[in-house]
BANU-723153 format. One record per residue (C-alpha): x, y, z. Coordinates in steps of 0.001 Angstrom, whole numbers, plus 500000, padded with zeros to 6 digits. Each point is the difference from the previous one (the first is absolute). Example, Ala and Ser with C-alpha at 12.3 -4.5 7.8 and 13.67 -1.06 7.14 Angstrom:
[site [512300; 495500; 507800]];
[site [501370; 503440; 499340]];
end
This chain:
[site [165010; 364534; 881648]];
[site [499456; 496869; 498114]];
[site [497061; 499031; 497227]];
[site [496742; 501456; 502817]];
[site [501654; 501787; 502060]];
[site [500251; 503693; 498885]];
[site [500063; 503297; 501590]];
[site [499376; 503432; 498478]];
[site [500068; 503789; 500779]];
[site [499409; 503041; 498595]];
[site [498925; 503523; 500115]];
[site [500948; 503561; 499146]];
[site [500565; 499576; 496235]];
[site [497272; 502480; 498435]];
[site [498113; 500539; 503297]];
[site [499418; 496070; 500665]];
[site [499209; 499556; 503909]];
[site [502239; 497576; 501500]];
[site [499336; 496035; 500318]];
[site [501877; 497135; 500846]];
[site [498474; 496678; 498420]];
[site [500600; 496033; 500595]];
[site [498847; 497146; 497715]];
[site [500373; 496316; 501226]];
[site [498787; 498336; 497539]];
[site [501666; 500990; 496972]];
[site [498351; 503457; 499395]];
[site [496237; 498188; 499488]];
[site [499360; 501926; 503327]];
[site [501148; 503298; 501482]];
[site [499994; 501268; 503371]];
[site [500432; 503484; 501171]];
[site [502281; 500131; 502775]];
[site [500569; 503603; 500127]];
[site [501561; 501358; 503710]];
[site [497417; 502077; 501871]];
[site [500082; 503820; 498040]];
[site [501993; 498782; 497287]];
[site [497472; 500744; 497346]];
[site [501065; 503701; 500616]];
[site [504392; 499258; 499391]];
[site [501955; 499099; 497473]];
[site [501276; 496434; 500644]];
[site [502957; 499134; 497592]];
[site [501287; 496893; 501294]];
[site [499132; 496437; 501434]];
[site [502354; 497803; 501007]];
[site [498392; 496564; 500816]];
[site [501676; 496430; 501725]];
[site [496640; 497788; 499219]];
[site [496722; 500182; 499941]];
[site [499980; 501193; 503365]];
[site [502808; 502711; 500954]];
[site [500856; 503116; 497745]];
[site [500861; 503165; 500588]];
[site [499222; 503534; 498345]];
[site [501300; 503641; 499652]];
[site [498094; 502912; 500016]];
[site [501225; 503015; 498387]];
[site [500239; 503268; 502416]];
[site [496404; 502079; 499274]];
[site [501035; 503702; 499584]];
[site [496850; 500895; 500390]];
[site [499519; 498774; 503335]];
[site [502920; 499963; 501224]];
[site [500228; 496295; 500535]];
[site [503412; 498251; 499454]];
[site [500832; 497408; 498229]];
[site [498781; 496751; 502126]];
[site [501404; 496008; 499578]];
[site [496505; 497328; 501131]];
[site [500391; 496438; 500545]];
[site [497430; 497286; 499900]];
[site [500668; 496651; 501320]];
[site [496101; 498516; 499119]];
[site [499661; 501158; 496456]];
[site [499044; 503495; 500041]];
[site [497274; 499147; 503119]];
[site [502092; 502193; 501971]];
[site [502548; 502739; 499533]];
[site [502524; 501043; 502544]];
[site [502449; 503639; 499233]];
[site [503507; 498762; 500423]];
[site [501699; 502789; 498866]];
[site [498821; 503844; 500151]];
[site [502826; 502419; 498116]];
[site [501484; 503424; 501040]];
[site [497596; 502539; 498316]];
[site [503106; 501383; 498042]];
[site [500325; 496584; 498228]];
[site [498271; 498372; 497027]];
[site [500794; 496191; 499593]];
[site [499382; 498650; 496492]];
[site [500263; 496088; 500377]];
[site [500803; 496988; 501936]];
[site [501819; 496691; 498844]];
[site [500812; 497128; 501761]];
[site [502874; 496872; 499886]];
[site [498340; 497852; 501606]];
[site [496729; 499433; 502344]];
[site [501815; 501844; 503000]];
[site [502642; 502374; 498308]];
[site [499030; 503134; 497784]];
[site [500741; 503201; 499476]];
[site [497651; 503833; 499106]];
[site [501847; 503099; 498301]];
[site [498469; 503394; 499740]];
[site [500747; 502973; 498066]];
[site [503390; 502416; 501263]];
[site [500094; 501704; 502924]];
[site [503248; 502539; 501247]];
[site [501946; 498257; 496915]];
[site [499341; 495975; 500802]];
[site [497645; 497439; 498884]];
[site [497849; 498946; 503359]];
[site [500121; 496234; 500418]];
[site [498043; 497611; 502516]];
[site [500537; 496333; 500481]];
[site [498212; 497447; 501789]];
[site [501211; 496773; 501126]];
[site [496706; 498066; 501621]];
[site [497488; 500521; 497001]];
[site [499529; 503493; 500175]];
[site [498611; 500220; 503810]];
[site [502203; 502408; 500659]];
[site [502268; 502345; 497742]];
[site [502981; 501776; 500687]];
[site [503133; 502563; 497741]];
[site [502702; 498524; 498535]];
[site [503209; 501775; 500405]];
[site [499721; 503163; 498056]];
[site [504104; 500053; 499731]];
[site [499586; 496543; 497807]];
[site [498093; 502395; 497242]];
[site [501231; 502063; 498144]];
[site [499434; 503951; 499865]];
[site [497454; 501441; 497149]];
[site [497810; 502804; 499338]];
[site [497667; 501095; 502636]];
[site [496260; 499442; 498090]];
[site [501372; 497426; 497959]];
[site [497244; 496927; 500734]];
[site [498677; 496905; 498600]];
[site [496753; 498916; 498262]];
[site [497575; 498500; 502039]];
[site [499256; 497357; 497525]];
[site [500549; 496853; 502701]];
[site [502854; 498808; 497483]];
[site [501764; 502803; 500459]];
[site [502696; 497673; 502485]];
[site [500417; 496470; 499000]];
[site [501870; 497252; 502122]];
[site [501692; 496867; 498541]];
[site [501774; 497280; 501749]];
[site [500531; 500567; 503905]];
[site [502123; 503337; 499888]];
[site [499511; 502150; 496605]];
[site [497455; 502540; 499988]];
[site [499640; 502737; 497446]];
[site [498114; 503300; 499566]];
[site [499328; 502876; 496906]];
[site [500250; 503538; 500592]];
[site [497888; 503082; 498078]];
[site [502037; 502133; 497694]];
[site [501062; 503210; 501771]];
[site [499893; 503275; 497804]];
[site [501791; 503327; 500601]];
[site [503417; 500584; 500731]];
[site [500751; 496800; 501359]];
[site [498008; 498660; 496638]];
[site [500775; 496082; 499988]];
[site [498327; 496541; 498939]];
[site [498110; 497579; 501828]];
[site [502362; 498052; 502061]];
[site [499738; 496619; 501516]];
[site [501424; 498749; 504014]];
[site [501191; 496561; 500265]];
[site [500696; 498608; 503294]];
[site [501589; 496306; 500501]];
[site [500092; 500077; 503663]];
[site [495796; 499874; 500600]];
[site [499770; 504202; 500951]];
[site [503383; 500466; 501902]];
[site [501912; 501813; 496587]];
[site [499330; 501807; 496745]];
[site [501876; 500494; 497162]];
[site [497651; 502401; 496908]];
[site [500688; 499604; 496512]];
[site [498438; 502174; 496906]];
[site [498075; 498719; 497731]];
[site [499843; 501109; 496035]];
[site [496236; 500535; 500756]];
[site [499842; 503442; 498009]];
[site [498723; 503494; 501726]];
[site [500086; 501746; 503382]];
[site [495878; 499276; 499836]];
[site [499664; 496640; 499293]];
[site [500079; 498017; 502894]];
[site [500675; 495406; 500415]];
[site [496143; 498868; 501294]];
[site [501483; 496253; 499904]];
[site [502257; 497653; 500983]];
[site [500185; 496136; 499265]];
[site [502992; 497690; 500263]];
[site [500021; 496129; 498415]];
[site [503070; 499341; 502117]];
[site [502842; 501789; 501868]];
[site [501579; 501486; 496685]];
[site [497578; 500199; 497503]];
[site [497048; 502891; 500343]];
[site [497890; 502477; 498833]];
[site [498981; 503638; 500693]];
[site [496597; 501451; 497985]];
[site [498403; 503364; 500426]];
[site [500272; 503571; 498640]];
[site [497660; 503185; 499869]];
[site [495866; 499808; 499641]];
[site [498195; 503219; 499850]];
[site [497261; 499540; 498424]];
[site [499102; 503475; 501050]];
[site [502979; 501389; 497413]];
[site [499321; 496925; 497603]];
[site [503000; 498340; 501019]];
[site [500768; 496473; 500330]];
[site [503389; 498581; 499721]];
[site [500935; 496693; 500863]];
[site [503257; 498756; 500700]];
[site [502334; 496656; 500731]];
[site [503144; 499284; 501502]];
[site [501608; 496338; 500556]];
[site [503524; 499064; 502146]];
[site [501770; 496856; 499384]];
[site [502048; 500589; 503323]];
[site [497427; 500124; 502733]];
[site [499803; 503975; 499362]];
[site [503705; 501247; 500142]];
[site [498777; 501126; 496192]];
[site [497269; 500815; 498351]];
[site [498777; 499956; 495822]];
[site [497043; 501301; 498228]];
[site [497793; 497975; 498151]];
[site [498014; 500297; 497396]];
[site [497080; 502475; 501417]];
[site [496328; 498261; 500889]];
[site [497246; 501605; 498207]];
[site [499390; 502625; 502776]];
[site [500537; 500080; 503968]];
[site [500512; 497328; 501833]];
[site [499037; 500057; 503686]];
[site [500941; 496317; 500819]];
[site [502166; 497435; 498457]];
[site [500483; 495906; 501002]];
[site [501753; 497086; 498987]];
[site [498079; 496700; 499272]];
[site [501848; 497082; 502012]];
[site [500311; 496713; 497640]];
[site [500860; 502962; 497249]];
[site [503441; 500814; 499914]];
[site [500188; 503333; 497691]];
[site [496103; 500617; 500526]];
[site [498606; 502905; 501855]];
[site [497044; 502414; 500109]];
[site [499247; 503686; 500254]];
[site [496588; 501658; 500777]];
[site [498895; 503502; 499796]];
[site [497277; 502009; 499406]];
[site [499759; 499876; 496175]];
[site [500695; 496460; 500011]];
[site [502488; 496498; 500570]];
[site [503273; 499487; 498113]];
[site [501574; 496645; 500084]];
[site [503920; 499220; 499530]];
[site [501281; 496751; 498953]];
[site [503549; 500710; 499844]];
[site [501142; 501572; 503648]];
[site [498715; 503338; 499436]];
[site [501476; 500723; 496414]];
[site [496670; 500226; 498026]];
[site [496758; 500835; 501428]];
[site [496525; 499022; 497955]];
[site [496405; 501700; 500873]];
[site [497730; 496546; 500282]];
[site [496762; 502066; 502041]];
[site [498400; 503625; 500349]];
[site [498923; 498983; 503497]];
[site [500771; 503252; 502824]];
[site [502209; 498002; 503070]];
[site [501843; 501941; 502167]];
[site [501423; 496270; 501648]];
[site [501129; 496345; 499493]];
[site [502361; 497421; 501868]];
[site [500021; 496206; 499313]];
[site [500446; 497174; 502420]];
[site [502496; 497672; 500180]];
[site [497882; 497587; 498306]];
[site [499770; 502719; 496791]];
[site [496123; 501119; 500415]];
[site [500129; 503549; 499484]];
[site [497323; 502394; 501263]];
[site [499301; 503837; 499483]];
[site [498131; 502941; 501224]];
[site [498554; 502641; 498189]];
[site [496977; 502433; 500091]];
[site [497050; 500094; 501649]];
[site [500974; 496613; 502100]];
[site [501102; 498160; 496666]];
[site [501961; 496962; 500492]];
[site [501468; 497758; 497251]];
[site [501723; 496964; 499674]];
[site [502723; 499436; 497617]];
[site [499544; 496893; 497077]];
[site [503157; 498965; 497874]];
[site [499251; 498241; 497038]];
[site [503154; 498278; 498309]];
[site [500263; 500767; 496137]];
end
């Protein structure tokens, strides 16, 4: 939120339980603010106002059966209330908001459309856009629940990443962009190679200029590739760029930087000084997430409750 205030959350990545965290001082001191049983989900999102109001997503438990569930606090974590509980068929992958009041939470494909909520009060209450405003895709097709897998900028653009989709409909990642806040769609494909690798991240400076980071970890098959993508025209197209030094699960610009941003995975950080071009290793660290205020602090989240703060020293 600003230089103390910062929310975290986590869980599911390599068996972690789930936890939602909140410094106020800077990151000297950490509470655990965790909703009641959410040690046992996967929480992939926070969305916070302040120091006091925020909002997470829980992933939908296939084990028990339990769906994917939107909690609110309005006393910093003291107190969590469900606002949203989803259709057992559907699995929502992240939230985003405009503003304090407006936001919006996409899921994976369901009967050949993209399922998309919006609130308008803060997230007290949630309810589908228009599913004629999106347009049709595979059924399966989803999203990474990364929590930057939909961004906002300004009052009305919102964007989202898809996976890749193999088999006969074989296709790329592709990216939604909506400039109405939720009510309309339009997809475009992105050169983001491979029916298997999948866009983990989104991050936009402004309303033209963004980037897209991701592509395929397995470290079961030994397989790690990272990939970038930038648009100069507020996604309408898409460009590789050079590739980071392995997958990247989360990518941010750093306000008061204008070509600056950086990408975290689980081998490591990558940082890009000239809009997404180049990428350069600069730590080993595992962090699966990172956003930066509007101030420029940036914070991540790794392993085993890790959290880092980012320090730019000038040449």
């Amino acid at each position: 939120m600003d230089r103390s205030v910062v929310w975290g959350a986590g869980g599911g990545f390599q068996n972690a339980a789930g936890a939602v965290v909140r410094t106020v001082d800077g990151g000297r001191s950490w509470q655990d603010v965790t909703p009641p049983g959410g040690g046992a989900e996967e929480i992939r999102d926070v969305e916070a106002f302040d120091r006091h109001h925020a909002l997470v997503l829980v992933l939908r438990n296939d084990i028990t059966g339990e769906p994917s569930r939107i909690y609110r606090t309005a006393d910093g974590g003291a107190t969590w209330q469900p606002v949203f509980r989803a259709d057992p068929v559907n699995f929502f992958d992240c939230m985003a908001f405009f503003d304090r009041h407006r936001g919006l939470a996409v899921g994976d494909a369901v009967d050949g459309k993209f399922p998309v909520l919006a609130t308008v009060n803060g997230g007290r209450t949630w309810h589908p856009t228009p599913a004629n405003g999106m347009p049709g895709t595979v059924s399966g097709e989803g999203a990474l629940a990364t929590g930057t897998c939909l961004v906002t900028k300004g009052r009305h653009d919102a964007w989202f990443g898809t996976t890749g989709i193999r088999g006969p409909t074989s296709r790329n990642p592709q990216v939604f962009h909506t400039r109405d806040g939720g009510t309309t769609w339009t997809v475009t494909d992105t050169p983001i190679p491979g029916a298997t690798a999948s866009i983990t991240s989104l991050s936009f400076r402004d309303r033209r200029h963004g980037l897209a980071t991701g592509g395929n970890f397995n470290p079961s098959q030994n397989l790690d590739l990272g990939v970038a993508a930038r648009t100069p025209d507020g996604g309408a197209s898409w460009a590789l760029g050079a590739a980071p030094a392995g997958f990247r699960n989360s990518v941010a610009w750093i306000p008061g930087h204008k070509d600056t941003a950086i990408a975290v995975g689980p081998n490591g950080s990558d940082i890009s000084t000239d809009g997404g071009r180049a990428w350069t290793p600069f730590d080993n660290t595992l962090l699966m997430g990172i956003n930066c205020s509007s101030h420029g602090d940036c914070w991540a989240v790794g392993k085993d409750g890790l959290a880092a703060r980012l320090v730019l020293r000038r040449a």
